[in-house]
Backbone as CSV, one residue per row, in Angstrom:
resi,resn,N_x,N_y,N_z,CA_x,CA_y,CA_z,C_x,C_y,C_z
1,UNK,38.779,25.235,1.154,38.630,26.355,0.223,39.208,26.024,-1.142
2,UNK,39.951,25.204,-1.267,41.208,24.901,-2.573,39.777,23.696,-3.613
3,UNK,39.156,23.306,-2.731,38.333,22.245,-3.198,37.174,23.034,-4.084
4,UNK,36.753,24.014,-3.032,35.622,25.240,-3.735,36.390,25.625,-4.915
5,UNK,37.271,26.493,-4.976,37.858,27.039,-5.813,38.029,26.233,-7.222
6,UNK,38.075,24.764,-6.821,38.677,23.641,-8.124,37.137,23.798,-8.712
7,UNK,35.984,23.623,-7.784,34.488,23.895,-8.946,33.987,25.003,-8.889
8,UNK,34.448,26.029,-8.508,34.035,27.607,-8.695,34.540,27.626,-10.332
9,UNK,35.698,26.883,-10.621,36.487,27.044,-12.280,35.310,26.766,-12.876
10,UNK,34.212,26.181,-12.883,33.373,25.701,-14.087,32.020,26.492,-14.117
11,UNK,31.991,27.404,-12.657,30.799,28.305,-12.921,31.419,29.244,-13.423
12,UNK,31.722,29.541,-14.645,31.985,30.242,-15.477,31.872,30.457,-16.958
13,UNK,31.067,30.820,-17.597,29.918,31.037,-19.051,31.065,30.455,-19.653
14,UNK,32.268,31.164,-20.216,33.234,30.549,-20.832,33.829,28.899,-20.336
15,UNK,33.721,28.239,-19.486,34.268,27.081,-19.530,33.244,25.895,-19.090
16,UNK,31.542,26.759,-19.176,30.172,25.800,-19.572,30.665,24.544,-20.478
17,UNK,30.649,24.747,-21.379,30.726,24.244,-21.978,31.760,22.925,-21.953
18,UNK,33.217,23.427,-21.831,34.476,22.850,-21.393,34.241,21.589,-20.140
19,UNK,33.139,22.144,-19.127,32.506,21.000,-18.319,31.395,20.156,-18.773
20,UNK,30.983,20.190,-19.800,30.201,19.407,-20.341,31.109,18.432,-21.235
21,UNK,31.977,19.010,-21.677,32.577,18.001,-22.200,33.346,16.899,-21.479
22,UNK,34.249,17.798,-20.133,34.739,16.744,-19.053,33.621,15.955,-18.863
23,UNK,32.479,16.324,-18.285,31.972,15.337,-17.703,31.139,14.276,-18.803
24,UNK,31.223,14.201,-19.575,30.335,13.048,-20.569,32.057,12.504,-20.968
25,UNK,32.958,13.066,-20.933,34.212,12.076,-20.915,34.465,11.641,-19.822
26,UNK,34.059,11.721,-18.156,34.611,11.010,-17.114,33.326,10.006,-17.239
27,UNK,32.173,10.343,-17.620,30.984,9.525,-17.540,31.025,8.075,-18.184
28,UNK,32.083,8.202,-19.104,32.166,6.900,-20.087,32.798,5.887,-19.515
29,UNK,33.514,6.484,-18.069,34.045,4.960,-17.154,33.316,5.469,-15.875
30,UNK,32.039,4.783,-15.739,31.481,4.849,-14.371,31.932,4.158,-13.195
31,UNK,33.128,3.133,-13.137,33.299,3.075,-12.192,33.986,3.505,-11.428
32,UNK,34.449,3.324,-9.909,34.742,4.080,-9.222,36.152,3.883,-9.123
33,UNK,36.989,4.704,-8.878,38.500,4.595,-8.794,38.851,3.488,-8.291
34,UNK,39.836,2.882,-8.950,40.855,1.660,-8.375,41.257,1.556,-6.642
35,UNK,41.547,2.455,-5.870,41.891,2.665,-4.563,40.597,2.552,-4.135
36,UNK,39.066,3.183,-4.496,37.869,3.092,-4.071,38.119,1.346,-3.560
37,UNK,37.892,0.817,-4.566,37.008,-0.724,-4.947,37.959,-1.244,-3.829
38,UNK,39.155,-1.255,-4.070,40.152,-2.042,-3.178,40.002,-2.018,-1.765
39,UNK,39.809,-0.916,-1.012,39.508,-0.509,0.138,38.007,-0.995,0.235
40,UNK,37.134,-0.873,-0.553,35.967,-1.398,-0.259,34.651,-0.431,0.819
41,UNK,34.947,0.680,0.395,34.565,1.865,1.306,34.201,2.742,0.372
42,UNK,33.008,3.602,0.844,32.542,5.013,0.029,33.301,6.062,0.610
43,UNK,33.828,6.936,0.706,35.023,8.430,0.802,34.547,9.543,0.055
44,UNK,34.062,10.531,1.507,34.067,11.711,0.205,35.496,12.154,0.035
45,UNK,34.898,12.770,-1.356,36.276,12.886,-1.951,37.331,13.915,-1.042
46,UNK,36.586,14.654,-0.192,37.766,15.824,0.283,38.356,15.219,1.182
47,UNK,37.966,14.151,1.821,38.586,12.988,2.927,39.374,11.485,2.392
48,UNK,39.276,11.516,0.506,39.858,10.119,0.284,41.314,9.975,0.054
49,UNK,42.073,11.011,-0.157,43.903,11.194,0.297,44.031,10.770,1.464
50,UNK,43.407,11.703,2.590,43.991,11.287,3.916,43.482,10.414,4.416
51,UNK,42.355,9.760,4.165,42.108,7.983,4.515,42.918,7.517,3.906
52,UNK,43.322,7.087,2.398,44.394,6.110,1.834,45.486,6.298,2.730
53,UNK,46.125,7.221,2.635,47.360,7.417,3.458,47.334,6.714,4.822
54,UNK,45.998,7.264,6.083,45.796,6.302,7.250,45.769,5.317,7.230
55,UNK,45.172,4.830,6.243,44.800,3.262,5.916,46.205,2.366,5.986
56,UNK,46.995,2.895,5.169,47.951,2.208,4.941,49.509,2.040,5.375
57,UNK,49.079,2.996,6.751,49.895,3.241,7.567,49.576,2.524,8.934
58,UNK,48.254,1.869,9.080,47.528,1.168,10.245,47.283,-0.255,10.033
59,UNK,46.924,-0.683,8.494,46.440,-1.688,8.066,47.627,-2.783,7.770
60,UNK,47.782,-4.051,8.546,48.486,-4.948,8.755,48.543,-5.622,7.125
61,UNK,47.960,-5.769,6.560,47.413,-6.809,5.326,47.641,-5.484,3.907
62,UNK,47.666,-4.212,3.915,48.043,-2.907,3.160,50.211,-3.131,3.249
63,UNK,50.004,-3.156,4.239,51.524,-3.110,4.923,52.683,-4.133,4.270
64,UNK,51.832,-5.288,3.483,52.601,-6.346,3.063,53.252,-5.761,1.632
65,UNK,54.601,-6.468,1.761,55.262,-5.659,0.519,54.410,-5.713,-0.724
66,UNK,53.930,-6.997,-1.040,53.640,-7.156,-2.257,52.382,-6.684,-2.361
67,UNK,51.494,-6.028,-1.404,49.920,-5.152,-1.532,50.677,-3.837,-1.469
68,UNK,51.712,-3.245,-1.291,51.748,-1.641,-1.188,52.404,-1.587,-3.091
69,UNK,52.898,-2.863,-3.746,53.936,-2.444,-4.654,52.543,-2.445,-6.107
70,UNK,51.421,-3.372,-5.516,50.271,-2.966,-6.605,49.205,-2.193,-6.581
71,UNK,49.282,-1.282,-5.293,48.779,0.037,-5.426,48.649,0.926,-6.470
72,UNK,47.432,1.034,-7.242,48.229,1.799,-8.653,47.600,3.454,-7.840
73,UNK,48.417,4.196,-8.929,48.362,5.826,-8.117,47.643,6.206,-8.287
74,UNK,47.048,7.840,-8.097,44.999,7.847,-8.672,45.552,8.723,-9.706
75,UNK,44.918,8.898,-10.849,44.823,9.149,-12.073,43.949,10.520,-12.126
76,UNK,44.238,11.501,-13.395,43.653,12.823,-13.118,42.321,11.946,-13.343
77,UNK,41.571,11.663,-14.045,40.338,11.259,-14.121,39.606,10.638,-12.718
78,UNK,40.144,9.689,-11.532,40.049,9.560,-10.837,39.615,10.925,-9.502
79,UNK,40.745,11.613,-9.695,40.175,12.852,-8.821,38.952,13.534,-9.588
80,UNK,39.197,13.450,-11.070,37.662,14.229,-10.999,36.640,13.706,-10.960
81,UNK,36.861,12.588,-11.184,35.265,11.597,-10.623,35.151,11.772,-9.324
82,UNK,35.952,11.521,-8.492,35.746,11.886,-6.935,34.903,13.663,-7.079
83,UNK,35.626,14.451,-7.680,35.005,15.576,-7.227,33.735,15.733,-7.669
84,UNK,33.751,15.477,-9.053,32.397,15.751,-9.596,31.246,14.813,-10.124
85,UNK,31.486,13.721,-9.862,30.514,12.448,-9.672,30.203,11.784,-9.009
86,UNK,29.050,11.024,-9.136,28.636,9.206,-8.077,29.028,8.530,-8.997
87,UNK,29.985,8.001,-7.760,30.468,6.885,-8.226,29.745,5.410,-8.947
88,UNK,28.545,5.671,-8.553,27.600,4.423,-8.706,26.822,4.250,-10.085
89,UNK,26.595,5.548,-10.148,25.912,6.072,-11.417,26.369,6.791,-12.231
90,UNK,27.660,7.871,-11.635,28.421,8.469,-13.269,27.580,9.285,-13.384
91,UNK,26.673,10.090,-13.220,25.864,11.274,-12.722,26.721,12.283,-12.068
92,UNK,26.123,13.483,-12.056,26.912,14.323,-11.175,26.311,14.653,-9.742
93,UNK,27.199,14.439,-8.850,27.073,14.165,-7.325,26.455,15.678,-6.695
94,UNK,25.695,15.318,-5.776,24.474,16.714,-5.296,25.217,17.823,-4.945
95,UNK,26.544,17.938,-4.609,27.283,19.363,-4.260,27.629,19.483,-5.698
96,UNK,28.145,18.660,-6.713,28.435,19.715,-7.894,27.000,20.058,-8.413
97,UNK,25.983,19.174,-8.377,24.576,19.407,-9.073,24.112,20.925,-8.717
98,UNK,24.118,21.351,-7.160,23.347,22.230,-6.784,24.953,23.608,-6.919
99,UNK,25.400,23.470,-7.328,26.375,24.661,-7.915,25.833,24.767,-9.336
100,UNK,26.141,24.347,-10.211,25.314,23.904,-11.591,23.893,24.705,-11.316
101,UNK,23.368,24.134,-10.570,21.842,24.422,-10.640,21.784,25.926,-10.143
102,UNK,22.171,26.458,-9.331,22.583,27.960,-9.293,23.469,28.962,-9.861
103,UNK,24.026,28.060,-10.558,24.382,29.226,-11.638,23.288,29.375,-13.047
104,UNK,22.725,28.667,-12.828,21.974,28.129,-14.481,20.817,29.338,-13.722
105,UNK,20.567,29.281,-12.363,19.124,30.136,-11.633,19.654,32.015,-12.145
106,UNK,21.105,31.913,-11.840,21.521,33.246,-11.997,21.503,33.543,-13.374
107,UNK,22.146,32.474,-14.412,21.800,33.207,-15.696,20.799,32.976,-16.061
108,UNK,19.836,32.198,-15.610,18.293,32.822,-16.293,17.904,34.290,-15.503
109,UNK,18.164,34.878,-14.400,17.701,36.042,-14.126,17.992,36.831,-14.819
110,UNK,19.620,36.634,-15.041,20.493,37.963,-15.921,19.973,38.137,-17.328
111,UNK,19.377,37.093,-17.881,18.949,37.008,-19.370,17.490,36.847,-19.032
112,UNK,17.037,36.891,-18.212,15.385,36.480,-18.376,15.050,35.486,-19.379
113,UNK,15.664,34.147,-18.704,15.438,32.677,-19.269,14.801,31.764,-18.387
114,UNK,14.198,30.886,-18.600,13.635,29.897,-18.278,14.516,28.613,-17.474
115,UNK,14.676,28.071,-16.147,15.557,27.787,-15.631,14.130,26.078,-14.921
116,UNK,14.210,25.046,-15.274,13.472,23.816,-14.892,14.563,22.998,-13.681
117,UNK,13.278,22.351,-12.645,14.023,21.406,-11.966,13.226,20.451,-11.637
118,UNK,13.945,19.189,-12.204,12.775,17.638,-11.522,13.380,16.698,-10.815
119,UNK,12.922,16.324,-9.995,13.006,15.309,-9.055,12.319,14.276,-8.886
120,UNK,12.462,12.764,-9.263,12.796,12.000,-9.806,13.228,10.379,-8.628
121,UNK,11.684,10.035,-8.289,12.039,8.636,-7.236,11.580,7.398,-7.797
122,UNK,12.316,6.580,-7.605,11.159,5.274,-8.140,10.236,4.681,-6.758
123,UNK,9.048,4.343,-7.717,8.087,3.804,-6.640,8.531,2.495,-5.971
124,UNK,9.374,1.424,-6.516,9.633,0.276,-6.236,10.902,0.423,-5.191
125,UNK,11.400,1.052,-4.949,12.660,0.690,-4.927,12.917,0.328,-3.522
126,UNK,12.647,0.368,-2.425,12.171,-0.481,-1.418,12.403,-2.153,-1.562
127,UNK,11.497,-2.573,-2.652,11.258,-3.726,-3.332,12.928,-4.330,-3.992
128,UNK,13.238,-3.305,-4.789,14.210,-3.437,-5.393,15.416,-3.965,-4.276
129,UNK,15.731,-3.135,-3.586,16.710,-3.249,-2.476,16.984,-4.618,-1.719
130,UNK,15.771,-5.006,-1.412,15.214,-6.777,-0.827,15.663,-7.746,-1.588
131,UNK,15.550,-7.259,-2.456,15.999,-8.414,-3.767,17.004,-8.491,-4.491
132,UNK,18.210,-7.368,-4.396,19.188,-7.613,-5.094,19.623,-7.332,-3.652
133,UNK,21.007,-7.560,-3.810,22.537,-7.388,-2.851,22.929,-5.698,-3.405
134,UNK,24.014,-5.508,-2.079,24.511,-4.060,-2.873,24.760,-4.100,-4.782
135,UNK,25.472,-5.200,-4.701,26.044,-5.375,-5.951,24.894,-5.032,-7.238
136,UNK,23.865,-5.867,-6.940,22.775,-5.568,-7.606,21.690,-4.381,-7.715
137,UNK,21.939,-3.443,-6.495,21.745,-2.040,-6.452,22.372,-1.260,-6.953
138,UNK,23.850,-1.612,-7.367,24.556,-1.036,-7.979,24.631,-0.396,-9.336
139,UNK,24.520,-2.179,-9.827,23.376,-2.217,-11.252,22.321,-1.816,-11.691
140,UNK,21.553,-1.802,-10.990,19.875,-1.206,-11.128,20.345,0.855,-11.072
141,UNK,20.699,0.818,-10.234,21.042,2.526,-10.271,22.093,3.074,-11.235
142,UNK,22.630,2.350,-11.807,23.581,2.448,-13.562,22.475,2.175,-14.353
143,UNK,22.100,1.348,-14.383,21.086,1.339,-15.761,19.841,2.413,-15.605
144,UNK,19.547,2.588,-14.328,18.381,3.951,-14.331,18.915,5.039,-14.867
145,UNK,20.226,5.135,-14.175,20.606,6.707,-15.105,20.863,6.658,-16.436
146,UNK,21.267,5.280,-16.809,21.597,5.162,-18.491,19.961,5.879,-18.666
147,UNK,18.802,5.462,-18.560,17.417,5.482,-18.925,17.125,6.892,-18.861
148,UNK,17.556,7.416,-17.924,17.039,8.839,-17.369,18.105,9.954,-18.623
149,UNK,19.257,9.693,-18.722,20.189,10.281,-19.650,19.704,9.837,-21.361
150,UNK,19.113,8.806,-21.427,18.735,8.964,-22.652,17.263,9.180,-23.106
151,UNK,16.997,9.851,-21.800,15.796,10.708,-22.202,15.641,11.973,-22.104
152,UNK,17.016,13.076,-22.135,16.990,14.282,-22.142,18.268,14.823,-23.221
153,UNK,18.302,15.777,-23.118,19.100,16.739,-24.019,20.907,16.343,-23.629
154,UNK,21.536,16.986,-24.075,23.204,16.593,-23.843,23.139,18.132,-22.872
155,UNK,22.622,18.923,-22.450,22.771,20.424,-22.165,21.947,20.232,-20.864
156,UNK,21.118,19.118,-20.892,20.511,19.294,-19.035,21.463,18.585,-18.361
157,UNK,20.700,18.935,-17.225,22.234,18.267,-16.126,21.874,17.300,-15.193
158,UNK,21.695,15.778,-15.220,21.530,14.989,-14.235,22.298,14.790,-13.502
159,UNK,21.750,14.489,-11.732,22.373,13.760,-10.772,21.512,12.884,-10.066
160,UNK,22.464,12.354,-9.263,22.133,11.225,-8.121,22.355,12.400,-7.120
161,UNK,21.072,13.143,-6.971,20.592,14.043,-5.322,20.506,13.057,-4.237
162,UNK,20.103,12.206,-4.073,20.479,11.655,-2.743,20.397,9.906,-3.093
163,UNK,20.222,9.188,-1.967,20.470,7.670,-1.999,19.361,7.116,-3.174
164,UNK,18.080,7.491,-3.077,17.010,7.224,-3.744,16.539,7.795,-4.919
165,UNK,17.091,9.293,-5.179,16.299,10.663,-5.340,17.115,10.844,-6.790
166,UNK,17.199,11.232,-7.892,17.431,11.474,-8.919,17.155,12.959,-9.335
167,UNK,18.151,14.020,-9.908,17.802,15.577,-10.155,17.926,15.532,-11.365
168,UNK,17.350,16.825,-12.541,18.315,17.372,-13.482,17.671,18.600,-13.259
169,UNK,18.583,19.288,-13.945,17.930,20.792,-14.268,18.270,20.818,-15.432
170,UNK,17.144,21.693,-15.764,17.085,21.752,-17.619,17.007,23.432,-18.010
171,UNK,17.985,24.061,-18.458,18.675,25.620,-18.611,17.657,25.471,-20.147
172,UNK,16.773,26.735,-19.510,16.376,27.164,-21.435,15.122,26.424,-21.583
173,UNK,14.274,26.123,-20.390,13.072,25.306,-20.274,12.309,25.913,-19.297
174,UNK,10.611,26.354,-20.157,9.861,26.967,-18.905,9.053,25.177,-18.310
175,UNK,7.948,26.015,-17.796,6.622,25.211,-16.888,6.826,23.964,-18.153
176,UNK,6.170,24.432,-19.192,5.547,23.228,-19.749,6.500,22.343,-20.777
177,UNK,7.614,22.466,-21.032,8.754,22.457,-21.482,9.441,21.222,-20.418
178,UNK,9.203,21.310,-19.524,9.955,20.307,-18.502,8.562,19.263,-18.077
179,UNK,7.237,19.849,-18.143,6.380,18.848,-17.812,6.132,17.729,-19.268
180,UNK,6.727,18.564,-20.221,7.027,17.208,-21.757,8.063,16.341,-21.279
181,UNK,9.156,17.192,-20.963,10.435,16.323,-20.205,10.397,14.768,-18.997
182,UNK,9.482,15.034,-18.638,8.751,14.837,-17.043,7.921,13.752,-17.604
183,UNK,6.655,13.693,-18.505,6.038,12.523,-19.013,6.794,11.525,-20.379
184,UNK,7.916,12.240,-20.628,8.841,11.153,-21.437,9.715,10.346,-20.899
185,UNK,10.120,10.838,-19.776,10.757,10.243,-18.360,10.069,9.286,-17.771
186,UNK,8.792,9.278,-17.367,7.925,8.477,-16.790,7.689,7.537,-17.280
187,UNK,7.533,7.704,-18.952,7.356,6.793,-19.713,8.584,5.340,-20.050
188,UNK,9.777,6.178,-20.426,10.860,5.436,-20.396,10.925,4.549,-19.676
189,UNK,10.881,4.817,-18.584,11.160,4.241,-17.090,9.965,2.532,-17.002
190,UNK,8.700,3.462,-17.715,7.882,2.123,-17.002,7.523,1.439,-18.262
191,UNK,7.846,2.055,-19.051,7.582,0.863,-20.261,8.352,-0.452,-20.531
192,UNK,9.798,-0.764,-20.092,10.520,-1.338,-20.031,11.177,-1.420,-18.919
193,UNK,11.507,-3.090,-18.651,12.207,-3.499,-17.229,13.734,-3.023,-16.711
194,UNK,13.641,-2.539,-15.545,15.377,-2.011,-15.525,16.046,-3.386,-14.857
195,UNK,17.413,-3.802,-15.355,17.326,-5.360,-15.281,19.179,-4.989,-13.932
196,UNK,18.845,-5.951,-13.476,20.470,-6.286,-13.048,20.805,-7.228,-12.790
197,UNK,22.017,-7.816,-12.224,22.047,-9.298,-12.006,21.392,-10.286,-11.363
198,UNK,20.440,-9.882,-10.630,19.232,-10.628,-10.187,18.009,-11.176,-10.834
199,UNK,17.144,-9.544,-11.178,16.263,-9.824,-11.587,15.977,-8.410,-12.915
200,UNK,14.858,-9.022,-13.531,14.182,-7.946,-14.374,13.260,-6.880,-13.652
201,UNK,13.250,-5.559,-13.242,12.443,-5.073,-12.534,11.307,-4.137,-13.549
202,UNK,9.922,-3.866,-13.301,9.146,-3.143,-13.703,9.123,-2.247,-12.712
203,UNK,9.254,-1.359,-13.352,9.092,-0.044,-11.908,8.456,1.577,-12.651
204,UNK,7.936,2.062,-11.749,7.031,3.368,-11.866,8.145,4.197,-11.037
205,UNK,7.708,5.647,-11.643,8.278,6.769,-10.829,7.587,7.856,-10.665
206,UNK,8.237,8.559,-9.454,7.175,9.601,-8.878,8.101,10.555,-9.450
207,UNK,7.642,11.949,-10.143,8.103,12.716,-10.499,7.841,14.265,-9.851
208,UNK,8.473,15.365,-9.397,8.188,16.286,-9.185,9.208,17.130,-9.890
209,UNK,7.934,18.693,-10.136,8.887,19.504,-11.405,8.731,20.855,-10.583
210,UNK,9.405,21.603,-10.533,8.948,22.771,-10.338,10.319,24.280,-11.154
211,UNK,10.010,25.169,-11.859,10.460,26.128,-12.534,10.685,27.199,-12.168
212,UNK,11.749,28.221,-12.865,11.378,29.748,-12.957,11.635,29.803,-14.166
213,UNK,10.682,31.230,-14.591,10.031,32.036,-12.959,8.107,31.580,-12.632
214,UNK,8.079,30.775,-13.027,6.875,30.181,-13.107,6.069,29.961,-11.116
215,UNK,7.334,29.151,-10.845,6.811,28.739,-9.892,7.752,29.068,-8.690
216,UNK,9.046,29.311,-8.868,10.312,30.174,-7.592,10.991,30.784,-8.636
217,UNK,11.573,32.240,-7.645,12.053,32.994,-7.915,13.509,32.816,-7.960
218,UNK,13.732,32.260,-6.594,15.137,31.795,-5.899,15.666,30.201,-5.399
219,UNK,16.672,30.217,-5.633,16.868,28.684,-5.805,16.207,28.021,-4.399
220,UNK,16.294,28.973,-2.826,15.807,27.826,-2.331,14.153,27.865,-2.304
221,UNK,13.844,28.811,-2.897,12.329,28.428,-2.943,12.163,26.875,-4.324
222,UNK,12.579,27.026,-5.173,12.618,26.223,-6.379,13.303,24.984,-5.469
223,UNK,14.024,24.563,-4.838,14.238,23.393,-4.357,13.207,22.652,-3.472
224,UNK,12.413,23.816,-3.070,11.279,23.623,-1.624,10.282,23.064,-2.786
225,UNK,10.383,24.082,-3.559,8.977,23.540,-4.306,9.258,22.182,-4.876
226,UNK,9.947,21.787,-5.636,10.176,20.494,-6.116,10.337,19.665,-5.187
227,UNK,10.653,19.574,-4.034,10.868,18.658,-3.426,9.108,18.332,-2.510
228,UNK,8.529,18.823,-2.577,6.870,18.911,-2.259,6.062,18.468,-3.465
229,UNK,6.624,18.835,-4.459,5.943,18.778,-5.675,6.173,16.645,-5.550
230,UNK,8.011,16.335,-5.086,8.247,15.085,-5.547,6.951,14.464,-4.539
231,UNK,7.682,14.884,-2.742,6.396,14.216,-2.464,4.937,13.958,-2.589
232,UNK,4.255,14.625,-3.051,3.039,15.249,-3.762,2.555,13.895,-4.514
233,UNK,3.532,13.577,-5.477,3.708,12.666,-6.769,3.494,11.301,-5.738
234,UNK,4.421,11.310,-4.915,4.266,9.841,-4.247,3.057,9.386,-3.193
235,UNK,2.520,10.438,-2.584,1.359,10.762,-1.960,0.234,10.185,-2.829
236,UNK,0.202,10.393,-3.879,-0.798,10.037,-4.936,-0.867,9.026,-5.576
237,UNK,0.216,7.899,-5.010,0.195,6.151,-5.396,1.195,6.459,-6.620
238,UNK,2.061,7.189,-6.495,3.234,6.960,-7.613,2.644,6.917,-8.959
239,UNK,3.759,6.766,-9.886,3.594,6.749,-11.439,3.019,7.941,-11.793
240,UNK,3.664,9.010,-11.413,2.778,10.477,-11.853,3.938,11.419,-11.747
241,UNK,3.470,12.461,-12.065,3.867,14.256,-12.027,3.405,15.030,-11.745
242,UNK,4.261,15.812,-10.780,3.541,16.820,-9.880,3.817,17.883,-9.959
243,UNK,2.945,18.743,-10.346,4.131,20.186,-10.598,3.889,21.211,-9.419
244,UNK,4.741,21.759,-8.661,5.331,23.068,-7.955,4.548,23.853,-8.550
């Protein structure tokens, strides 16, 4: 409950803003906390205290004086990347995304505003995976979101929705407003190679959009729809947009 409560603070009109600013300041060091890398393990965050602590109370090679004395401690920035980012991409992680994304659903009702959501796969990435190492997946999914972030506003909200899957929602955008959004995205993406330490990749993406009040009323209809809309897009040999 203490965890809810720490991002219940930012659904709040007055400190909108105040989280936009945290997060394009935690965004500027995407990587993942010092204790992350060392351990060598993904942790959600409401479980990564009491793993460190187990860890290093079990672990023979943690236990040695001179590995417990360069432990460095976690840093406020550290917990809030845990809470409110991927670590991989510096995006905001699908439980803060879909809080975000329902409050943005509620104040477009209360104001009768325009509330967009796209979803966002690459066609390759299958391909991609074969060919680089984690390390190089790592890379490729940092530089996509660099691509995807510098093709929208400072006021929409991207994440890394799942392993593959890419979100934003865009507050203050109807139907056709996000389907401009949606073919400048597409474009970005395939006009130029997303590169990492392997290789140069060309890659296409499947896009699905769906809005209110255009196309859902309520967030989980608007999630149903976009997420039909994404498959839709990929059904159709990728490199397209599908709208809900």
């Amino acid at each position: 409950m203490a965890k809810d409560r720490n991002l219940d603070q930012w659904a709040h009109p007055a400190k909108d803003s105040l989280f936009r600013e945290k997060l394009s300041e935690v965004r500027n060091n995407r990587s993942a906390p010092e204790f992350l890398k060392q351990t060598n393990q993904k942790i959600p965050a409401a479980k990564a205290q009491k793993h460190w602590a187990q860890q290093t109370l079990t672990d023979p090679v943690l236990l040695a004086p001179s590995r417990l004395s360069a432990q460095p401690a976690m840093g406020s920035d550290d917990i809030e990347r845990l809470a409110f980012l991927d670590p991989e991409t510096g995006l905001l992680n699908a439980r803060t995304f879909l809080r975000k994304l329902k409050y943005e659903l509620k104040r477009g009702k209360r104001y009768r505003r325009p509330v967009a959501l796209m979803l966002i796969a690459i066609d390759q990435m299958e391909s991609v995976r074969q060919q680089s190492g984690p390390g190089g997946i790592k890379d490729f999914l940092a530089a996509l979101a660099d691509r995807i972030c510098g093709s929208i506003r400072d006021v929409d909200l991207a994440a890394r929705f799942g392993e593959d899957v890419f979100a934003i929602a865009f507050p203050e955008t109807n139907a056709t407003g996000v389907g401009i959004a949606a073919e400048r995205i597409r474009n970005s993406i395939r006009c130029k190679p997303i590169a990492n330490a392997y290789a140069n990749f060309l890659c296409t993406s499947s896009i699905g959009i769906a809005s209110f009040p255009a196309h859902a009323a309520e967030y989980d209809e608007m999630m149903a729809k976009a997420t039909h809309a994404l498959e839709m897009a990929g059904e159709k040999g990728g490199n397209g947009i599908y709208c809900g």
